[in-house]
N, C-alpha and C positions, 0 to 999 in steps of 0.2 A: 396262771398269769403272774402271780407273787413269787411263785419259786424261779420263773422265767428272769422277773426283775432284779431277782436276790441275785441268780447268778452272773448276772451282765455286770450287777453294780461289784460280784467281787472280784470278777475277770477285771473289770476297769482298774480297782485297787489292786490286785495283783500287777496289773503294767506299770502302772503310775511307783508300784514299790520294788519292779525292777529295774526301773529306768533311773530313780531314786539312792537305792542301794548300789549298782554298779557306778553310778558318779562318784559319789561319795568314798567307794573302798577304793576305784582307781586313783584319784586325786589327794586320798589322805595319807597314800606313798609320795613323801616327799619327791624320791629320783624313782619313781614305777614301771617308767619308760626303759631305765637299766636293770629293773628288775623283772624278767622277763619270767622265772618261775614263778612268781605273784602274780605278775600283772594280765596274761595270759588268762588261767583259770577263771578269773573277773570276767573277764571280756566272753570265753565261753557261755556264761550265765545271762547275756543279754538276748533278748528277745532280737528276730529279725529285725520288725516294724520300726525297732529305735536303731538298729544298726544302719537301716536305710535312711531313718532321718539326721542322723549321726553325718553321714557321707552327704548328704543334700545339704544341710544347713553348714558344714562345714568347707564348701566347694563355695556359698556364697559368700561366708565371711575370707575366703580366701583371696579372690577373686572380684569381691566388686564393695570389702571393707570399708573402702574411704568414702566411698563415696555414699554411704548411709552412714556415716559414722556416730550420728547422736545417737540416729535407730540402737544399732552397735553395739552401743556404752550403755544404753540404756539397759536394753536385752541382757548383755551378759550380767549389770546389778541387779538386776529381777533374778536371774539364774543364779550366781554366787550367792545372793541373799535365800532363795528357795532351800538351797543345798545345804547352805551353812545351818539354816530355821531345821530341815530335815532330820539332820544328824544331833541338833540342840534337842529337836522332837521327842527322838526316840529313848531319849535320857527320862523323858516325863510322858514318858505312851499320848503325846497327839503329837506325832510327826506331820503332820500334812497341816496342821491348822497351824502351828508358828512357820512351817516352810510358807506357807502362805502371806501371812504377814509380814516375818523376814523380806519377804521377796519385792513385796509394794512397796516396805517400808526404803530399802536400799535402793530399788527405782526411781523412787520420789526425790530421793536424795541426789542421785546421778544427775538430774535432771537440772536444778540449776549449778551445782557444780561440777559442770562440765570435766572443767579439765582438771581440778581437781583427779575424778573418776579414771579420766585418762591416763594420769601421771600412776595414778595407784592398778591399775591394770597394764599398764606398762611395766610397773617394774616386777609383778609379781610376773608376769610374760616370761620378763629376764630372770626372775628368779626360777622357774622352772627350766628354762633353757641351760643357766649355770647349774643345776643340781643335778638334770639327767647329763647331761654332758661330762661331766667332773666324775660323778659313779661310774659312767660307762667306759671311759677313758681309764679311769685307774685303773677297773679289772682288767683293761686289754693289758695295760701297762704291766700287771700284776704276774699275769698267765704269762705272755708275751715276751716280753724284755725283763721277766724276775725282776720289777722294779716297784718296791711295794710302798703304795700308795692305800691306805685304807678307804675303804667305799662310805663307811658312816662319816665322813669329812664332808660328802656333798655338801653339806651347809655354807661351805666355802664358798663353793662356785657361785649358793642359791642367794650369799650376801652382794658376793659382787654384781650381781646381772640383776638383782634389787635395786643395789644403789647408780650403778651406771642407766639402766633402762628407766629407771623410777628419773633421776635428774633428768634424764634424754627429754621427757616429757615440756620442762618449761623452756627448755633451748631448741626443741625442733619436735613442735607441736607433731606435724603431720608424720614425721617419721617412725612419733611415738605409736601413732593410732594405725598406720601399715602394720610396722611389730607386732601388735599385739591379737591386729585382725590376723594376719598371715598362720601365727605362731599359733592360736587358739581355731582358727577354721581346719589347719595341717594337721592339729593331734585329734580332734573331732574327725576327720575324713579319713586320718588311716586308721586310727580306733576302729568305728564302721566297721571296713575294709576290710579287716582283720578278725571283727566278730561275724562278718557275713562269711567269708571263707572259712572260717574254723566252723559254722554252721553247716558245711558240708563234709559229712562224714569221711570221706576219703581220702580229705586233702588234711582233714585236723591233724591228725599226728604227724605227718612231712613237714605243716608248718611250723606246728610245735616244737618239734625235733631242730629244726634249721635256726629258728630264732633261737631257742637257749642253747646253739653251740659260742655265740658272744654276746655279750651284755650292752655288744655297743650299737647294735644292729638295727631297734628298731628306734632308738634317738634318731638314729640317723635316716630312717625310712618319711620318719616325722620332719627335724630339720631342713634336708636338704630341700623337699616340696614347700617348707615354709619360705626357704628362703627364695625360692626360683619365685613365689607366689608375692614376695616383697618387690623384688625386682619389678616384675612386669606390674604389681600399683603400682610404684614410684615414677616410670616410662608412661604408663598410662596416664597417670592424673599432673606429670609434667605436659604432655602434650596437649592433652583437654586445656590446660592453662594457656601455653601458648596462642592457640586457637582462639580463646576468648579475648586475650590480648589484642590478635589480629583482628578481631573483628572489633573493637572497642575501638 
């Protein structure tokens, strides 16, 4: 019964420290999304279980973002603060117990600082959006039209879409919090997507193969659903508005 329990509890910390370790290696590439030799092999290494919860929780923050939105803001500073305690962890061998603390501690905070929370997830939003977009673009540009733009510049793109999305936040509250929902639910749901298909053996290397013929490929796999998924909030949660108007 002890070796039964030893092993469930290491199985569990084995999940808990792939689900851990793949955040952390994806997300500590600045532009990861245009590096598709790196970012790829990561996403291999994810277990199913979190690849389906990946595409579940990333479908809701897509699609119904605003309207949970403290939930939201909350959720992702438990999350950022887990990940960030995670990685601080593993410098002093107890990752799980500052990822823990991290995670309350940065929730607690969220919580009456709202829009604070917002503005600053907003612009790092935009600051991932300018840094894989600006990577992926040069190389096209680079291969493409021999117009050489270097890839370690991303920083560029990751300042401007900081400072424009980060501001966006006190000028147009709810636009901030679609953004950030859309742009964070899209790269969680084709993440997923992308570790559940390369989970099956036949298809790993066609996709592999396809995605690293350009760098700009899966930005844009990511982007494009983010932005369709901004749209239909902002249609959405204008007409809820309306409606309450009419009936008011």
């Amino acid at each position: 019964m002890t070796a039964l329990l030893a092993q469930a509890q290491n199985a569990e910390s084995d999940a808990l420290s792939n689900l851990f370790d793949t955040v952390v290696q994806m997300f500590s590439l600045g532009d990861g999304l245009a590096k598709p030799g790196q970012l790829l092999p990561i996403l291999q290494n994810l277990m199913t279980v979190w690849a389906v919860v990946f595409i579940v929780i990333g479908l809701l923050c897509m699609f119904n973002g605003y309207r949970f939105y403290k939930v939201a803001t909350v959720a992702m500073a438990l999350l950022a603060g887990m990940f960030a305690g995670y990685w601080l962890g593993v410098q002093i061998r107890a990752p799980f117990i500052i990822a823990g603390c991290c995670g309350v501690l940065f929730a607690v905070l969220a919580w009456p600082l709202m829009k604070y929370a917002v503005a600053v997830f907003g612009g790092l939003a935009g600051a991932f959006v300018g840094a894989n977009l600006w990577s992926g673009f040069a190389h096209a540009l680079s291969v493409g039209a021999q117009v050489e733009i270097p890839q370690n510049t991303y920083w560029i793109g990751a300042l401007v879409g900081l400072i424009v999305c980060g501001m966006l936040a006190f000028i147009l509250f709810k636009l901030s919090i679609v953004l950030f929902t859309s742009v964070t639910g899209s790269t969680l749901a084709v993440m997923g997507v992308l570790a559940l298909l390369m989970s099956i053996g036949s298809w790993r290397e066609p996709i592999i193969n396809r995605l690293q013929e350009n760098n700009v490929l899966i930005p844009l796999l990511v982007f494009v659903p983010a932005l369709i998924a901004l749209i239909l909030q902002e249609a959405w949660t204008a007409g809820e508005a309306k409606e309450a108007n009419a009936k008011a």
